[in-house]
Phi, psi and omega in degrees: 000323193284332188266336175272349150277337162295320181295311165345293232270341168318310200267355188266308162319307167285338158290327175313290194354295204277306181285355182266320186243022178303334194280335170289106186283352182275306176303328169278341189255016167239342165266347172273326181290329184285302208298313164322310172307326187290297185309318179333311197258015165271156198275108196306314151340303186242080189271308201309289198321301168293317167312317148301314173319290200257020153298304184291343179295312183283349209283335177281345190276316226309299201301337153303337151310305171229047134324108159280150188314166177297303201253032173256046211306332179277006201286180178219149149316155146011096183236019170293134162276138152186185201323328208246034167268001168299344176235025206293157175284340175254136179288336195293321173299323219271331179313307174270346164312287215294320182285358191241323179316153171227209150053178169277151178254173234246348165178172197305346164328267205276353129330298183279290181342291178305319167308326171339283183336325149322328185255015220254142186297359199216118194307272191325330189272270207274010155282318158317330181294296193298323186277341187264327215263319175317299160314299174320315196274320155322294189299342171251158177304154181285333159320300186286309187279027189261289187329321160308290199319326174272038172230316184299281149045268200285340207242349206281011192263349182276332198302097189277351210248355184283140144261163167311308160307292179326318205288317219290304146010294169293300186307328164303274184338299193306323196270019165315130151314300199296330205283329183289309165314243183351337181266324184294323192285349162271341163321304189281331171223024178302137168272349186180176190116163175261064174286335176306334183265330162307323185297300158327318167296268178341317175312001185285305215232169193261028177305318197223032192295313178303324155325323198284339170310336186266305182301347180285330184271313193276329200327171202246318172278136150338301212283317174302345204278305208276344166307304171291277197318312149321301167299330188275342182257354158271351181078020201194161224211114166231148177205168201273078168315300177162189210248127177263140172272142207223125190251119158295300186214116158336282197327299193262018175048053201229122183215151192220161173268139191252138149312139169275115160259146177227157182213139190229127189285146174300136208242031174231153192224098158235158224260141181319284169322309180290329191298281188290358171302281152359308172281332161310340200239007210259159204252007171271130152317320173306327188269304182311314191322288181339301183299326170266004168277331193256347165290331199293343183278000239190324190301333176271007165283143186287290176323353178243160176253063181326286208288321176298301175316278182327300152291330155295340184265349192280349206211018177272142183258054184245103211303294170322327184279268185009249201331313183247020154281329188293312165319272193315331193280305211288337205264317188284311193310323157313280181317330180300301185305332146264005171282326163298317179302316186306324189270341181309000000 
């Protein structure tokens, strides 16, 4: 608590800076140099929270920048642009901000700030967004813009204000070649997080199709092992379109919301066998559980060692994998018999 008000009062101070000495330029591209540095070491999680945080700050510094003396009546406002005008309360600025950046922008912070924008209450602000963030995201690291991408990700199905265009937009951006090597080593070695429903998102394209064997081995979380490996045994990548409202009965107005699932097949091919050997050895239950569910669909594969599998998972000590290794030995112990009953 105690570092987090301190970060608080680091980053509110430094946006005061910057709205106090937007009329200075020297004094302003060293207080904006500072809050970039600041913003780096913020935690993308609580992205809502700083951004209002340093919306209502600058927004109190800035009209004290430019006030002008009484007697200076001809001075005019402010027409400098930057980055941290991405949250200005006028639309019109976030508007011409997003046209006038250029270059990469200094870390995945403010990164996401320009992504936002997609999402933003005011239409003319995300056709800017839409003309501008492709370029923005070639010209900044790959690093920064995979970590936005992956907070957007997870939150944009909450975006009640994303078009299709917006969307299509993000998906361009995710099918950056260079973006894939970044999206995976956080796949791989997030310790927490909703990475399975990211590993999903990401499945709209086919960016990280060559990748998923390796996240079936490396991940770090269970549920991605067992996620990735799902997809390889099914050929397909399913993920959470959104949510549908679905009427149970007319009569008594009684209705619930359903998830939209959408699937896209999978463009890697690996043997049946090989999956489940692999998946057999993984040292989580959930991923073994997963492995002896897809033997029981697999016994009558010629290619598998169906009866090896089967006792091994029958002697796992994990009471689910058990039961369904016990299940397959009794479904094979069926089939002999009736393979004996056919030659009699």
């Amino acid at each position: 608590m105690h570092n987090s008000k301190v970060m608080d009062n680091q980053i509110i101070a430094a946006v005061r800076a910057c709205g106090h000495s937007i009329n200075s330029t020297n004094t302003f591209v060293a207080a904006l140099a500072q809050l970039a540095d600041l913003t780096s070491h913020l935690p993308l999680e609580n992205f809502e929270y700083w951004e209002g945080t340093m919306r209502f700050a600058f927004a109190d510094a800035v009209p004290q920048a430019d006030a002008p003396p009484a007697w200076r009546i001809w001075s005019r406002s402010r027409a400098r642009l930057t980055w941290l005008d991405l949250i200005s309360a006028d639309g019109y600025r976030r508007e011409k901000t997003l046209r006038a950046l250029s270059g990469a922008l200094p870390n995945a912070f403010i990164f996401s700030l320009a992504l936002r924008r997609l999402n933003d209450w005011v239409p003319q602000v995300r056709k800017a967004a839409r003309d501008a963030l492709p370029d923005i995201a070639r010209a900044s690291q790959p690093q920064h813009v995979s970590e936005a991408l992956c907070v957007a990700l997870h939150h944009w199905d909450a975006w009640g204000r994303i078009e299709e265009a917006d969307q299509e937009i993000l998906l361009s951006i995710i099918g950056e070649t260079r973006i894939a090597e970044p999206l995976k080593d956080i796949l791989i070695s997030s310790t927490s997080g909703p990475m399975p429903s990211l590993f999903a998102q990401l499945g709209r394209t086919a960016i990280l199709d060559e990748r998923v064997e390796e996240i079936a081995h490396l991940a770090v979380q269970p549920a991605v092992r067992a996620k990735a490996y799902r997809s390889l045994f099914e050929q397909r990548i399913l993920w959470v379109e959104g949510w549908v409202h679905e009427w149970v009965d007319l009569r008594y107005c009684q209705s619930h919301w359903v998830r939209k699932i959408s699937e896209r097949p999978l463009k890697v091919s690996t043997p049946v066998s090989e999956l489940l050997s692999n998946a057999a050895q993984d040292r989580s239950s959930l991923v073994r559980r997963l492995a002896a569910e897809i033997l029981i669909q697999e016994l009558e594969n010629p290619d598998v060692a169906s009866r090896a599998l089967a006792e091994r998972f029958a002697a796992d000590p994990s009471p689910a994998v058990a039961e369904r290794g016990a299940f397959a030995i009794k479904k094979l112990e069926q089939y002999d018999l009736a393979a004996q009953a056919k030659t009699l």
